[in-house]
C-alpha positions in Angstrom: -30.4 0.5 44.7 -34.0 -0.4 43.6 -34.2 -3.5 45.4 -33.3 -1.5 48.9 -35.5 1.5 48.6 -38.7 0.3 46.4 -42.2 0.7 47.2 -43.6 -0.1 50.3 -46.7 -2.5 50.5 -49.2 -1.9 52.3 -49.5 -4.7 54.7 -47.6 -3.8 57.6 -46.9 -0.1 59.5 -45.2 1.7 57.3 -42.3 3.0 59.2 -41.6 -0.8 60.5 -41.4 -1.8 56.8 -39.0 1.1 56.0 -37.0 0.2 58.9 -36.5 -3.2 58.7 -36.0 -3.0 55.0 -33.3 -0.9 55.3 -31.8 -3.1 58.3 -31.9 -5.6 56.2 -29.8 -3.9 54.0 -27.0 -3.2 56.0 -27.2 -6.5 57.2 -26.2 -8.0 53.9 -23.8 -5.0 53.8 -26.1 -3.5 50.3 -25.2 -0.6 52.5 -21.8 -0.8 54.1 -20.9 1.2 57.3 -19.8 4.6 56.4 -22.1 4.9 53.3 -24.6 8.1 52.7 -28.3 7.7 52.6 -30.1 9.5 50.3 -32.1 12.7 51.1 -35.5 12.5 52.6 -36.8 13.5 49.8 -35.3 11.1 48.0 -36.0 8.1 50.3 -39.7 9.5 50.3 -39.7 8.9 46.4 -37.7 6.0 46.2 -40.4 4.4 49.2 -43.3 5.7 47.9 -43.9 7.4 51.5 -44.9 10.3 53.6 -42.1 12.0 55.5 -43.6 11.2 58.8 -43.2 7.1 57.9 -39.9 7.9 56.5 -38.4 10.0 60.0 -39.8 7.5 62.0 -38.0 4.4 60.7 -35.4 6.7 60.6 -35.3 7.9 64.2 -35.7 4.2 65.6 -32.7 3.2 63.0 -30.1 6.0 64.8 -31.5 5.1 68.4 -30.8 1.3 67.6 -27.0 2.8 66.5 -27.4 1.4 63.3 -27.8 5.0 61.3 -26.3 8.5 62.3 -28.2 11.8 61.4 -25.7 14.7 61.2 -27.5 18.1 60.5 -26.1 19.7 57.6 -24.2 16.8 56.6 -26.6 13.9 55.9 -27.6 10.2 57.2 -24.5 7.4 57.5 -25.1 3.7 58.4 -22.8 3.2 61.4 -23.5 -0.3 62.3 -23.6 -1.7 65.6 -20.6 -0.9 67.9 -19.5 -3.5 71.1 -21.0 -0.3 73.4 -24.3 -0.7 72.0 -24.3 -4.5 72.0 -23.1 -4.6 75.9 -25.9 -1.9 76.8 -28.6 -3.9 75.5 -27.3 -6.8 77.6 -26.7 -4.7 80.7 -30.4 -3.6 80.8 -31.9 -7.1 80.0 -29.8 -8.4 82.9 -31.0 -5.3 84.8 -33.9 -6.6 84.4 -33.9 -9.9 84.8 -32.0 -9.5 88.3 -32.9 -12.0 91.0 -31.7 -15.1 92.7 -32.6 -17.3 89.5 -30.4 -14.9 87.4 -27.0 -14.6 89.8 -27.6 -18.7 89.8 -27.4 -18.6 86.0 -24.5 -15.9 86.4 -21.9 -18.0 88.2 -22.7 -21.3 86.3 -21.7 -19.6 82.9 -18.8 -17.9 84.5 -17.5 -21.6 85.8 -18.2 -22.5 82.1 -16.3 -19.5 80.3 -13.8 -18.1 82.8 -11.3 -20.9 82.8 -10.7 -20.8 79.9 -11.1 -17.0 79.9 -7.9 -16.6 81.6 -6.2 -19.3 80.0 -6.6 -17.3 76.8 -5.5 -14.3 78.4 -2.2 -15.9 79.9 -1.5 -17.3 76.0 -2.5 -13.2 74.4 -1.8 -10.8 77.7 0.0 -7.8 76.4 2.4 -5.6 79.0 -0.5 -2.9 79.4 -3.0 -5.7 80.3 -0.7 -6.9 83.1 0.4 -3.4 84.5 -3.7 -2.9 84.8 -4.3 -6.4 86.7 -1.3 -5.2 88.6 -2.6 -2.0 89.4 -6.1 -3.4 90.5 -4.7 -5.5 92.7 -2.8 -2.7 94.5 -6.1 -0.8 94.7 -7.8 -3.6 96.1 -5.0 -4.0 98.8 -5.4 -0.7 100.1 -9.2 -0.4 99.7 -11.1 0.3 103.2 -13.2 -2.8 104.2 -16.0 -0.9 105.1 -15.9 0.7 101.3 -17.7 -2.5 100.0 -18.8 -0.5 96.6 -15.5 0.2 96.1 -14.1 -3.1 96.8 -16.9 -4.3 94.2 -15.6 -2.3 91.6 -12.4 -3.5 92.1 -13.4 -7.0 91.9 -15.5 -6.4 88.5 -12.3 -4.7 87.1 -10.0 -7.2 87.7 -12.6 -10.2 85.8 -13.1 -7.6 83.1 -9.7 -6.8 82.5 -9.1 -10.6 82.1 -11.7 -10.7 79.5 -9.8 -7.9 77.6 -6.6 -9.3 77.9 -7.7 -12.2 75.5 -8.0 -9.4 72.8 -11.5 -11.2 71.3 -14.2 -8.5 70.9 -16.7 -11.6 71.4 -15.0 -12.2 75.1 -15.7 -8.3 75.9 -19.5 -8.9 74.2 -20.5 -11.5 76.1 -18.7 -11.0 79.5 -18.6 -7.1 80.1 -22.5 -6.9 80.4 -22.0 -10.3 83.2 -19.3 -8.3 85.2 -21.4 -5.3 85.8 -23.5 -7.6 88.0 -21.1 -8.2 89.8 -20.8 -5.5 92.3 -24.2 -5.9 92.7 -23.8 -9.7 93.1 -21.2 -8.9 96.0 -22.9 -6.5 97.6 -25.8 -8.8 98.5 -23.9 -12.1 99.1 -20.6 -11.4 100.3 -21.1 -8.2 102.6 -21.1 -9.8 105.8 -18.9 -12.2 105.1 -15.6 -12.1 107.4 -12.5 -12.6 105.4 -13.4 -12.5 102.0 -11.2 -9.5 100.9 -7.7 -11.7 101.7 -9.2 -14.8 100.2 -10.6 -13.1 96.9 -7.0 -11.0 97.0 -4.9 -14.1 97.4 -6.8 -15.5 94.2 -6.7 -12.7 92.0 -2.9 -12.2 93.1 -2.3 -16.2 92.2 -4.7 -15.6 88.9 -2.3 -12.9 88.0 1.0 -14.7 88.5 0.1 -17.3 86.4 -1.2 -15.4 83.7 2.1 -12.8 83.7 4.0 -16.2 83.8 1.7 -17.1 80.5 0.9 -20.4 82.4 -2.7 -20.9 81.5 -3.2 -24.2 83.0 -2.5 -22.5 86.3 -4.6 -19.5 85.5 -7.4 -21.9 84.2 -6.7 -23.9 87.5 -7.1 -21.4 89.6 -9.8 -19.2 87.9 -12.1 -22.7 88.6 -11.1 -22.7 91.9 -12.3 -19.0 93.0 -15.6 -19.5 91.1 -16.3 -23.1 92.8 -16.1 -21.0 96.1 -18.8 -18.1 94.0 -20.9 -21.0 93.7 -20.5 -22.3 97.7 -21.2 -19.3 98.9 -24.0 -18.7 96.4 -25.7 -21.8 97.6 -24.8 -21.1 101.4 -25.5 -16.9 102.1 -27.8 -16.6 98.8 -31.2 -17.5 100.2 -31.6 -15.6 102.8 -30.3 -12.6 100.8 -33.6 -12.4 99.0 -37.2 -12.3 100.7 -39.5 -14.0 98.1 
């Protein structure tokens, strides 16, 4: 492993070059997930480091998810997990939330979701469509005046769409869009009268076709409910924000 842990140059921060040279490793899989670092003291060596550099890297490596300290037991490259990827998204959109961003929001879901739930009708297993099913239940009964809830609901029921495909990348790149969308609702659709029955009837015509395995329909309809996003986007939106 000479060519992972060899001296250190000089020319950038120590710890930064420790870190990224052994990110760089596990990136080319040198160090597969599940392997054992060596020691401290033998990183320190093999580095040609102080300790200090050395914990440093190290710390930033295990809050990044890529490396796992266990007292007692040693230091494991873990890798990047879908929870870590979807967090750093969540807080960048977090972030980035304003008018510009939920504008952004529904275009890509016009692009993606279509064929989003065309996927799902084609790879829906039974547990994916007793969970639509039971959404949609939860959403019937859910007190109008419990807008958070009703939110929640609605984020669920996109979401589990996106896991019904069974495609990690789905989850990656639409979880960390869905967690807007409570907030989304909240700000647009609040005072809007009637938009629980209309945003039930789709999601209960989404889910037929899907549990029918009829993606064109699902695709269909899927288009249909985010054309109306975007209507109401470009009607209510606005005067929802006071730049």
């Amino acid at each position: 492993m000479d060519d992972i842990f060899g001296k250190i140059g000089s020319k950038m921060t120590l710890s930064q070059k420790i870190e990224r040279r052994i990110e760089a490793a596990i990136r080319d899989k040198k160090l597969p997930v599940g392997s054992k670092l060596p020691t401290e003291r033998e990183l320190c060596e093999s580095f040609g480091v102080s300790r200090t550099a050395l914990r440093e890297a190290l710390r930033r490596l295990s809050a990044r998810g890529l490396v796992e300290i266990t007292k007692g037991s040693g230091m494991y490259v873990t890798g990047l997990k879908i929870d870590d990827a979807i967090k750093h998204l969540n807080l960048y959109y977090d972030m980035q939330f304003d008018r510009n961003l939920i504008a952004q929001i529904i275009e890509v879901r016009r692009l993606f979701e279509p064929e989003i739930a065309r996927l799902a009708a084609r790879q829906r297993l039974q547990h994916d469509l007793s969970e639509l099913q039971d959404n949609i239940e939860k959403f019937k009964e859910c007190n109008p005046d419990n807008i958070q809830l009703e939110a929640d609901l609605d984020n669920k029921f996109h979401l589990t769409i996106a896991m019904a495909t069974h495609n990690p990348i789905v989850q990656i790149s639409m979880e960390p869009i869905y967690s807007l969308l409570p907030r989304m609702r909240n700000l647009i659709y609040a005072n809007i009268e009637g938009e629980k029955d209309i945003t039930l009837d789709y999601h209960i015509r989404i889910f037929n076709a899907i549990n029918i395995q009829n993606g064109t329909d699902a695709a269909l309809l899927m288009a249909e409910h985010l054309k109306r996003t975007m209507d109401i986007y470009y009607k209510y939106l606005h005067g929802a924000f006071s730049l």
